[in-house]
C-alpha positions in Angstrom: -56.1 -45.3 -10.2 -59.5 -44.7 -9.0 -59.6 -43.5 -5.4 -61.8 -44.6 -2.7 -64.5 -42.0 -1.8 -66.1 -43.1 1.1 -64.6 -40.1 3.2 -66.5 -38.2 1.1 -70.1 -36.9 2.2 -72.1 -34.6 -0.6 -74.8 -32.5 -0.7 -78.2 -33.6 -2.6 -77.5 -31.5 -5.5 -73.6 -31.8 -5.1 -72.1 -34.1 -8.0 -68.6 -35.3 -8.4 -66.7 -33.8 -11.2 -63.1 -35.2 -11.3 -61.6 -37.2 -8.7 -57.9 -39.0 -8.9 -54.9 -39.6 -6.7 -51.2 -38.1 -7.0 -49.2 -39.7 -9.7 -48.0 -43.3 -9.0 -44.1 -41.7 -10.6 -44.6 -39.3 -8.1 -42.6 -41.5 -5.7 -39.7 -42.2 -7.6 -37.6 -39.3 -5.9 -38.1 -41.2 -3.1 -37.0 -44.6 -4.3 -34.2 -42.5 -5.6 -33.5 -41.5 -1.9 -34.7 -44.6 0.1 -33.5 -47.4 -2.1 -29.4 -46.4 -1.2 -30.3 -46.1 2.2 -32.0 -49.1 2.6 -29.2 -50.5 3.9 -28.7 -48.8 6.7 -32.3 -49.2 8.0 -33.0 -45.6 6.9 -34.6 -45.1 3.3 -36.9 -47.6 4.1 -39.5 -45.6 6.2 -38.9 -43.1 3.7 -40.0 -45.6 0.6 -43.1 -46.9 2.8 -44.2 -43.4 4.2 -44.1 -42.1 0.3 -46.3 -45.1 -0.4 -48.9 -44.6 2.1 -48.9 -40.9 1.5 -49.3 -41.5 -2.1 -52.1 -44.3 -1.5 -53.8 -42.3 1.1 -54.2 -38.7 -0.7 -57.4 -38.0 -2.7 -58.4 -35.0 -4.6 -61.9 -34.3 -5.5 -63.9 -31.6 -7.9 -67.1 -31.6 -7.2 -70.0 -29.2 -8.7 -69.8 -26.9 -4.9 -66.5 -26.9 -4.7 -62.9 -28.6 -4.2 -61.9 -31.4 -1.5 -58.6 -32.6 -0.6 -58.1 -36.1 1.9 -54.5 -36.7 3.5 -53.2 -38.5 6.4 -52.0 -42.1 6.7 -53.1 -42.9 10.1 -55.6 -40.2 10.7 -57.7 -38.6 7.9 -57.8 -35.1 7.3 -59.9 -33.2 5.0 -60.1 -30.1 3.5 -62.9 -28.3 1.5 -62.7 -24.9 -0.3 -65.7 -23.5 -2.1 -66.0 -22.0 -5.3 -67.2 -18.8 -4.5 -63.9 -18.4 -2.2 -61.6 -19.2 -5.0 -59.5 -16.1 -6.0 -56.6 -17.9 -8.3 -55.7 -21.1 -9.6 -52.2 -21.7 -11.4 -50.2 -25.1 -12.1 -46.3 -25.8 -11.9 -44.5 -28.6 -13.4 -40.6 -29.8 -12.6 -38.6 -32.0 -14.8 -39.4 -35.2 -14.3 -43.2 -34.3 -14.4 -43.0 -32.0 -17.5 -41.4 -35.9 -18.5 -44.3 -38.0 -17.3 -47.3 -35.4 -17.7 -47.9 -34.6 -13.7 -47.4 -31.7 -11.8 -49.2 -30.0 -8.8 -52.0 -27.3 -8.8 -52.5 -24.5 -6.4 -55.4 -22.9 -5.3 -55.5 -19.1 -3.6 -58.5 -18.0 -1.5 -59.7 -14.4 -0.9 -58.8 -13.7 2.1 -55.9 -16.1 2.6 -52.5 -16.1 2.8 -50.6 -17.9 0.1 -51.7 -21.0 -1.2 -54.9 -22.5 1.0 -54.8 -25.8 -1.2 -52.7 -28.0 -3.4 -53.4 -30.7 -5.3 -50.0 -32.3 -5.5 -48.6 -34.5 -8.5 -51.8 -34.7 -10.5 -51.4 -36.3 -13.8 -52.8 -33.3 -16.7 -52.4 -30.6 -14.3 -53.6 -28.0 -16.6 -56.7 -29.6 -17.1 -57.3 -29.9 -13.9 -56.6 -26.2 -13.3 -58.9 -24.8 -16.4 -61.7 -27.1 -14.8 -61.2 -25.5 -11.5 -61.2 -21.9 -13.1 -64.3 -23.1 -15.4 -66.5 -24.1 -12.1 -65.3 -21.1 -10.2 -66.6 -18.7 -13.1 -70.3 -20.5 -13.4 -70.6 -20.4 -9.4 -69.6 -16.7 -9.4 -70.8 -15.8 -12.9 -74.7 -15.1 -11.8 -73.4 -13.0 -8.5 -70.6 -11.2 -11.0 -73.7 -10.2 -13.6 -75.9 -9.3 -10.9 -72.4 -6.8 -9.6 -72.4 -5.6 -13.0 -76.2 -4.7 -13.8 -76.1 -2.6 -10.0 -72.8 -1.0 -11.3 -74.1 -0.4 -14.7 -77.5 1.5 -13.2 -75.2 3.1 -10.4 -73.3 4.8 -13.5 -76.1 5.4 -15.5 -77.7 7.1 -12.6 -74.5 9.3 -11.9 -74.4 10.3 -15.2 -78.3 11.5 -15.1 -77.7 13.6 -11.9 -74.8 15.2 -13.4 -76.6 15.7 -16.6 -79.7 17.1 -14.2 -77.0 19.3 -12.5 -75.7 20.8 -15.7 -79.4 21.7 -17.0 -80.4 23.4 -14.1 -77.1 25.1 -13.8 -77.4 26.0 -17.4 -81.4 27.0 -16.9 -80.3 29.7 -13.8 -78.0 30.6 -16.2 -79.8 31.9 -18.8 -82.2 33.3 -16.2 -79.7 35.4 -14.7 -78.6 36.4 -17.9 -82.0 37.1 -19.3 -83.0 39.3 -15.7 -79.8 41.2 -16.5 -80.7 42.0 -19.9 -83.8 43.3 -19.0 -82.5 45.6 -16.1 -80.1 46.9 -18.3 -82.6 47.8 -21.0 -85.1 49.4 -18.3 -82.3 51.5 -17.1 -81.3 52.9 -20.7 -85.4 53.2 -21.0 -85.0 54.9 -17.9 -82.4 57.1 -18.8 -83.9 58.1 -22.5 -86.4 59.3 -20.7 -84.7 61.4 -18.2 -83.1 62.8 -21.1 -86.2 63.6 -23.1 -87.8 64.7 -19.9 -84.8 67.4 -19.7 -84.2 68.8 -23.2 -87.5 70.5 -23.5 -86.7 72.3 -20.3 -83.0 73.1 -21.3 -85.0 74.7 -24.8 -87.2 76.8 -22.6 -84.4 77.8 -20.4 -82.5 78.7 -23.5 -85.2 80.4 -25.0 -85.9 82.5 -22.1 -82.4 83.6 -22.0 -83.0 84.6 -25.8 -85.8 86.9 -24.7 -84.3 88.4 -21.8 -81.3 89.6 -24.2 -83.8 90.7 -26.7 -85.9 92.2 -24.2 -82.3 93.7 -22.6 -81.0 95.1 -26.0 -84.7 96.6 -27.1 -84.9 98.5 -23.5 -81.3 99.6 -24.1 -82.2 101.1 -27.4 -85.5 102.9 -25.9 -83.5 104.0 -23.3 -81.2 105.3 -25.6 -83.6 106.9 -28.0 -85.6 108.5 -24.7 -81.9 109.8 -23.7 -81.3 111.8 -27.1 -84.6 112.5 -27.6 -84.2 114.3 -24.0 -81.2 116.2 -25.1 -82.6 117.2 -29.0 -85.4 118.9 -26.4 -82.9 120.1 -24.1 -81.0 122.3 -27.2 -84.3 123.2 -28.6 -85.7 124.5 -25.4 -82.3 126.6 -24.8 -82.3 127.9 -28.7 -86.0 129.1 -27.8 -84.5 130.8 -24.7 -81.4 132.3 -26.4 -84.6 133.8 -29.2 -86.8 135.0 -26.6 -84.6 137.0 -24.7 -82.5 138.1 -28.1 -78.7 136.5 -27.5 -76.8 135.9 -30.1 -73.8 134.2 -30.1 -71.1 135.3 -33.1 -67.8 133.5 -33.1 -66.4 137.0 -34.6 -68.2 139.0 -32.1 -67.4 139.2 -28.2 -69.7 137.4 -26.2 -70.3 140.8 -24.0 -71.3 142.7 -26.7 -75.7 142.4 -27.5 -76.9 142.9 -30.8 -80.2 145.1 -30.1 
């Protein structure tokens, strides 16, 4: 059944992609209803108001987006985007798993359950995959654009990290070369302290050496000066016990003289 579009205003570079209407077996349920109860007056508004809905609902796919037309005695109409299309999915009951009809749903960003349906469509997942197809070319050149700035936002991370390490790595190796030569001034330092000191410690050590020597040879002239003082000391009293003519005798009493 080819709907009537003349509800329907486009844009110059807007182009129709799939139109149709809900399934004409769509309104067996309610002949199934309204047909008992036709004879109490009551299923038949419900067979004519499934008639008019069914003649008076239009879907449209267009190359901006998707439109939906209801109303019997008023017209309402109802536009999503692509770019505001977050999910599509299909469902199918028995009798239109049977016949090949079934409804499609349509989720927004942003909204709160399903924002449009397009309700006992014959091919139903066709009809989704074409809305999924469209929504992917009208978001595909703002998705690739996403993905180039992420890509170079990542790529530049990874350099300032990469910059980070390196001059953490370059202080580093500076610290630890400054370190190394500190350390090897102060042993430099200290060698030379050392070298500085042992020819001193020598000349101490060899002026204690002299001082002995010098000690022990004044000792010994001492000594020799002391027994060369008594050796004079006996000889001057032997010349004294000659001159005046004592003589000692172990046999003879010290009071006696020998004239």
């Amino acid at each position: 059944m080819e709907p009537e579009l003349d509800w329907l205003t486009l844009d110059d570079d807007e182009e129709i992609v799939w139109s149709d209407t809900p399934h004409g077996a769509s309104i067996v349920p309610a002949l199934i209803v309204g047909v008992p109860l036709s004879f109490v007056l009551i299923g038949i508004p419900i067979v004519v108001s499934a008639y008019l809905s069914l003649r008076n609902t239009h879907y449209v796919v267009t190359t901006a987006g998707l439109y939906r037309k209801s109303g019997i005695l008023s017209r309402d109409v109802q536009k999503v985007g692509f770019d505001k299309v977050q999910n599509t999915s299909y469902s199918q009951g028995i009798l239109g798993s049977s016949v090949g009809f079934g409804n499609v749903d349509i989720s927004t960003a942003g909204g709160s359950g399903v924002e449009m349906r397009f309700q006992s469509v014959e091919n139903p997942r066709d009809v989704a995959e074409l809305v999924n197809r469209h929504v992917k070319q009208s978001t595909g050149g703002r998705d690739d654009a996403g993905d180039k700035e992420a890509v170079l936002d990542e790529v530049l991370t990874e350099l300032r990290e990469i910059r980070t390490l390196l001059e953490r790595d370059e202080s580093a190796a500076l610290d630890t070369t400054r370190t190394a030569g500190e350390s090897e001034q102060v042993e430099m330092n200290t060698i030379d302290e050392l070298v500085s000191e042992r020819p001193d410690d020598e000349e101490n050590e060899a002026g204690k050496s002299d001082a002995s020597s010098t000690d022990e040879t004044g000792s010994s002239d001492r000594n020799d000066e002391a027994n060369a003082s008594d050796s004079g000391d006996e000889t001057d009293s032997a010349d004294d016990n000659t001159e005046t003519g004592w003589t000692t005798d172990d046999d003879t009493d010290p009071l006696e003289f020998d004239r």
